[in-house]
MARZA-638427 format. One record per residue: residue number from 1; residue in three letters; x, y, z of N, C-alpha, C in turn. Coordinates in steps of 0.02 Angstrom, whole numbers, plus 32768, in hexadecimal, padded with zeros to 4 digits. Example, Ala and Ser with C-alpha at 12.3 -4.5 7.8 and 13.67 -1.06 7.14 Angstrom:
% MARZA-638427
+-----+-----+------+------+------+-------+-------+-------+------+------+------+
:   i :  aa : n_c1 : n_c2 : n_c3 : ca_c1 : ca_c2 : ca_c3 : c_c1 : c_c2 : c_c3 :
+-----+-----+------+------+------+-------+-------+-------+------+------+------+
:   1 : ALA : 8294 : 7EE4 : 8186 :  8267 :  7F1F :  8186 : 8294 : 7F5B : 8186 :
:   2 : SER : 8282 : 7F90 : 8162 :  82AC :  7FCB :  8165 : 8285 : 8002 : 818A :
+-----+-----+------+------+------+-------+-------+-------+------+------+------+
END
This chain:
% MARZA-638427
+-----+-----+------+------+------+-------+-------+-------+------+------+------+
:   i :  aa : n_c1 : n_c2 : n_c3 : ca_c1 : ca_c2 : ca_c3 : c_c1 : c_c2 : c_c3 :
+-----+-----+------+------+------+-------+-------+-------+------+------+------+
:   1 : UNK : 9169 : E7B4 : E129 :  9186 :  E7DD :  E15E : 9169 : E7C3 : E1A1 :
:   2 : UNK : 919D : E7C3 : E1DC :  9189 :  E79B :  E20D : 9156 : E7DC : E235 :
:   3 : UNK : 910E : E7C7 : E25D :  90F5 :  E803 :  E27D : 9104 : E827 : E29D :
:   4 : UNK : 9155 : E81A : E2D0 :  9176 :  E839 :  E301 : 9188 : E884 : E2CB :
:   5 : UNK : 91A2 : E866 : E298 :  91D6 :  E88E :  E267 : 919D : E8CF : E24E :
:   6 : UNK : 9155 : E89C : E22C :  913B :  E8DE :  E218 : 9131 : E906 : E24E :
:   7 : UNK : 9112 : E8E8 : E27F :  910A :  E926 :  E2BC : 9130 : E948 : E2C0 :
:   8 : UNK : 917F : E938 : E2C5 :  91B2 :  E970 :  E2D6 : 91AB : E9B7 : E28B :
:   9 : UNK : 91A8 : E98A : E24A :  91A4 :  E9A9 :  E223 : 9170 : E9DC : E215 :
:  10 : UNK : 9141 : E9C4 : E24C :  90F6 :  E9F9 :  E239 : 9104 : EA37 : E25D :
:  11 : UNK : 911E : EA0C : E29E :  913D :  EA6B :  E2C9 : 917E : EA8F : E2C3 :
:  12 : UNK : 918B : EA61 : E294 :  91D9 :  EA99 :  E26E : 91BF : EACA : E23A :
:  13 : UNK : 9178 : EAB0 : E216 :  9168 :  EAD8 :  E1EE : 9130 : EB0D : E20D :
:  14 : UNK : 9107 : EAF7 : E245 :  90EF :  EB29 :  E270 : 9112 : EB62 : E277 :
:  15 : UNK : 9144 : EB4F : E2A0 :  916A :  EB90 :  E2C4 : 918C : EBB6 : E294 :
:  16 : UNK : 91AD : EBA1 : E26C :  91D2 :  EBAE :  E22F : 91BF : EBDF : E202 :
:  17 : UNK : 91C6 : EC28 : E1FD :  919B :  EC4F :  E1C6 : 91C5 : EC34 : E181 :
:  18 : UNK : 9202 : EC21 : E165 :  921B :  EC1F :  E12B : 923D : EBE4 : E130 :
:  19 : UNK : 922B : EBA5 : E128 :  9261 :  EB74 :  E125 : 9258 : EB5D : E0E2 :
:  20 : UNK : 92BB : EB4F : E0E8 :  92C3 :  EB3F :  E0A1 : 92D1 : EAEE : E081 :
:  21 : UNK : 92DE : EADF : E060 :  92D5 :  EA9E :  E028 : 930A : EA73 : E049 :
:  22 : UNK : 933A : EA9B : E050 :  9384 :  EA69 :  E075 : 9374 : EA4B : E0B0 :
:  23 : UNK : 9334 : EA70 : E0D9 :  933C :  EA66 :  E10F : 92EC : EA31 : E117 :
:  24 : UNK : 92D7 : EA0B : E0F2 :  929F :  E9DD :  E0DF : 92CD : E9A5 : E0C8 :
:  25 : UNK : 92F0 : E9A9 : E08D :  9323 :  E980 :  E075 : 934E : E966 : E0CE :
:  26 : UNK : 935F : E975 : E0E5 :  9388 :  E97E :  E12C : 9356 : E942 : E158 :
:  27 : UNK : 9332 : E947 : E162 :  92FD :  E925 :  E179 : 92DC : E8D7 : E162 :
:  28 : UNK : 92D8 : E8E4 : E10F :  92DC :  E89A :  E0E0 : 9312 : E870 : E0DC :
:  29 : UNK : 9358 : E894 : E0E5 :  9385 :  E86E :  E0E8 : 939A : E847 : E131 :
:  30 : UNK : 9380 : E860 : E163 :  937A :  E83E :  E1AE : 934F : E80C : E18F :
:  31 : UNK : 931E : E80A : E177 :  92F2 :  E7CA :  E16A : 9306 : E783 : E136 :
:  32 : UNK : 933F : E79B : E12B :  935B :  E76E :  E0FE : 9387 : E753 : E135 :
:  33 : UNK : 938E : E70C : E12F :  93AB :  E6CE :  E152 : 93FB : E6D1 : E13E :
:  34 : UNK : 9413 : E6E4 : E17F :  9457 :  E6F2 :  E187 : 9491 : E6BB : E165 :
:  35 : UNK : 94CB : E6CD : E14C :  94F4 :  E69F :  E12A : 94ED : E663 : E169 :
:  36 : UNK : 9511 : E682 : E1A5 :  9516 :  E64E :  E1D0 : 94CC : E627 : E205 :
:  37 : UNK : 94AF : E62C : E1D7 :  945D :  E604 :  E1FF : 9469 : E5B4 : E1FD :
:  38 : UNK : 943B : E59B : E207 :  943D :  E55E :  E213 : 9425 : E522 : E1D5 :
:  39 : UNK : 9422 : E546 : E1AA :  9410 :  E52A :  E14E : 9448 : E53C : E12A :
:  40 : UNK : 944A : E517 : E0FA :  9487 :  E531 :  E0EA : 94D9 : E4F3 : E0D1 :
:  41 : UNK : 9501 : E4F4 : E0DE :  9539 :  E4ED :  E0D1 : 9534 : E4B9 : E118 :
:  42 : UNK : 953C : E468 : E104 :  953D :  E43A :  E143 : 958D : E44E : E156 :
:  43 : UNK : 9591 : E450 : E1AC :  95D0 :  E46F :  E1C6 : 95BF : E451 : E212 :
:  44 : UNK : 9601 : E43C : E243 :  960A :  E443 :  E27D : 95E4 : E458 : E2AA :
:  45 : UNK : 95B9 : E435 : E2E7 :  958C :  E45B :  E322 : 95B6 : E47E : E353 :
:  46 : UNK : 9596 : E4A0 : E371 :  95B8 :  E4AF :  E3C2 : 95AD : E44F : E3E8 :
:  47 : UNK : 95F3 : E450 : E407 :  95F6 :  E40D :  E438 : 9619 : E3DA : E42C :
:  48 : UNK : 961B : E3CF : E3D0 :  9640 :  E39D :  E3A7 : 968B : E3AD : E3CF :
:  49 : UNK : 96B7 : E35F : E3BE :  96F5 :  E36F :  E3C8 : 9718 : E380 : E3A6 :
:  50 : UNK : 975F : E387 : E394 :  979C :  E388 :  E355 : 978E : E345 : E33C :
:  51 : UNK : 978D : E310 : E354 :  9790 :  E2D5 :  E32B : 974D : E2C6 : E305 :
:  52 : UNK : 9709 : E2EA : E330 :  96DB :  E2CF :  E303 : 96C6 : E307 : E2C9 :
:  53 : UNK : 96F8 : E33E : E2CD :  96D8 :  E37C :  E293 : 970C : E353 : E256 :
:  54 : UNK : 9751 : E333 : E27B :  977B :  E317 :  E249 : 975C : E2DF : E215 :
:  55 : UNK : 9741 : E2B7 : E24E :  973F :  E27D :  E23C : 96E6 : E283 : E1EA :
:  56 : UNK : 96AE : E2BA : E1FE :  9687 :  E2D9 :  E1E1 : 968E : E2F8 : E19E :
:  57 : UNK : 96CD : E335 : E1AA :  96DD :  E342 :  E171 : 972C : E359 : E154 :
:  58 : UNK : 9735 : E32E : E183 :  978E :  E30D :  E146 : 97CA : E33C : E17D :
:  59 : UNK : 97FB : E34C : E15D :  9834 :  E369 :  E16E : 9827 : E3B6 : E171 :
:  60 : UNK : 981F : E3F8 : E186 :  9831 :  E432 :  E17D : 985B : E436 : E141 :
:  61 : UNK : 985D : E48F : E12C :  988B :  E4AA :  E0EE : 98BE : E4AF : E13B :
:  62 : UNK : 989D : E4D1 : E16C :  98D4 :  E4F9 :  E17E : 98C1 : E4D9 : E1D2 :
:  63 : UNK : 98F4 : E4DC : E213 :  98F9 :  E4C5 :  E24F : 9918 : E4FA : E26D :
:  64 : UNK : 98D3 : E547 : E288 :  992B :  E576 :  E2B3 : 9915 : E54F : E2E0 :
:  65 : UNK : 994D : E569 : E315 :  995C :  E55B :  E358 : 9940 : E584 : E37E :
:  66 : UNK : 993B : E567 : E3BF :  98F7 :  E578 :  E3F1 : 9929 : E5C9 : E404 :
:  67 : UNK : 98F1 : E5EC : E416 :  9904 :  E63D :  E434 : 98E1 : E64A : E46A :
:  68 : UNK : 98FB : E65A : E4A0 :  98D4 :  E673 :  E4EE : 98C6 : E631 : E51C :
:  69 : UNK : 989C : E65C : E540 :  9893 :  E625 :  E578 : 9842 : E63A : E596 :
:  70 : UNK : 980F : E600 : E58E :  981F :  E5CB :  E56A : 9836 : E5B8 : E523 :
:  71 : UNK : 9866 : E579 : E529 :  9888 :  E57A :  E4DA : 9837 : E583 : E486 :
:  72 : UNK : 984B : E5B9 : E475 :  981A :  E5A1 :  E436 : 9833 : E5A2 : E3F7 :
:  73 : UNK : 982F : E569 : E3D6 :  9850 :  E554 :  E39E : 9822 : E55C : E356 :
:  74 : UNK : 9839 : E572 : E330 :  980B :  E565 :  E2E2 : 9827 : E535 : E296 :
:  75 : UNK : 97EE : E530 : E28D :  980C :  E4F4 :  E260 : 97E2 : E50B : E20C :
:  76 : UNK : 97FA : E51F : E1E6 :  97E5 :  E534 :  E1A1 : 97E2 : E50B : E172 :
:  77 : UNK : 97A2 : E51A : E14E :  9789 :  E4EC :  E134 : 9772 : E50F : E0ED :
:  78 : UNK : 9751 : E4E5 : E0AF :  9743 :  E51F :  E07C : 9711 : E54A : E069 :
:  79 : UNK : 96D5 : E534 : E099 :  96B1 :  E566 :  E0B0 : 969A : E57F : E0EC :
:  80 : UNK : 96BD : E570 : E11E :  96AF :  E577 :  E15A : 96F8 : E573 : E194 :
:  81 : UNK : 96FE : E596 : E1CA :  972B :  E59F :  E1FA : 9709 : E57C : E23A :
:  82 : UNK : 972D : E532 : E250 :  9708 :  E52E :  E29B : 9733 : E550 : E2B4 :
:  83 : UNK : 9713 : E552 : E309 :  9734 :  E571 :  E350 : 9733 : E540 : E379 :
:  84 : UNK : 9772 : E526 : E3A2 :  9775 :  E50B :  E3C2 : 9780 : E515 : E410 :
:  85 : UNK : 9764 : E4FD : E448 :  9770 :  E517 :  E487 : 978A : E4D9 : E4A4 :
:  86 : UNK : 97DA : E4CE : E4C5 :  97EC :  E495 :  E4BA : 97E3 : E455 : E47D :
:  87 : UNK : 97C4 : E436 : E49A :  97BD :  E3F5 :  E462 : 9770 : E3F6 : E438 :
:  88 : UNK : 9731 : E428 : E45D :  96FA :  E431 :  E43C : 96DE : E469 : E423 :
:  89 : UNK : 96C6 : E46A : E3D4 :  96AE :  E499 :  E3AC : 9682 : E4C1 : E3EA :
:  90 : UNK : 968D : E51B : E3D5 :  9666 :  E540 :  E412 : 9640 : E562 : E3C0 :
:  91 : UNK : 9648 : E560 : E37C :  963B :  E594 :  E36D : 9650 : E57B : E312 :
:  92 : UNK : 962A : E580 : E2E4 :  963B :  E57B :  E287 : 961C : E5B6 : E276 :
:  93 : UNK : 9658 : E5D1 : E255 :  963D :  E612 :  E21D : 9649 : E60B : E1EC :
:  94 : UNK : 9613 : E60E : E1B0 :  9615 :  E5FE :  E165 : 9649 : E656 : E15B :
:  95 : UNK : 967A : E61E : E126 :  968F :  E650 :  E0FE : 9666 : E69F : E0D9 :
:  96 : UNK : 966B : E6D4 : E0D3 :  9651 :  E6E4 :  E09C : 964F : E6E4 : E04C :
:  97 : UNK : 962B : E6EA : E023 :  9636 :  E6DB :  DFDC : 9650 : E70E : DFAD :
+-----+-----+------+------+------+-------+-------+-------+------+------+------+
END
């Protein structure tokens, strides 16, 4: 447990006359390393272009078309969705499982 975390955790249980089990569990699961962290499933940076996420890892399942302004486009993949802002990745979210 990181020391920031127990601290918070020591004065939740200070102040706290009855806390319950869900709400400890609630707390361990923040400490677990998010689907979308930076380990994990190799995927697309922020900055890359369309040609070099292409050229990296192949063709998309799927190509929508850009929405708003600025244009942002997504490109689906089989475990992961980039975001595109014009021509460069702003953003990859791993699928969930």
């Amino acid at each position: 447990m990181k020391p920031f975390t127990a601290l918070m955790l020591v004065a939740a249980l200070s102040s706290t006359p009855a806390l319950s089990s869900a709400d400890v569990l609630l707390i361990d699961a923040i400490e677990e390393a998010p689907v979308n962290s930076s380990e994990g499933l190799p995927r697309p940076r922020p900055g890359q272009t369309m040609d070099s996420v292409r050229a990296s890892f192949g063709v998309p399942e799927q190509e929508l078309p850009w929405v708003g302004e600025p244009p942002i486009t997504r490109w689906i993949y089989p475990g992961f969705t980039v975001y595109f802002e014009h021509e460069f990745v702003i953003n990859t979210v791993v699928h969930r499982q």
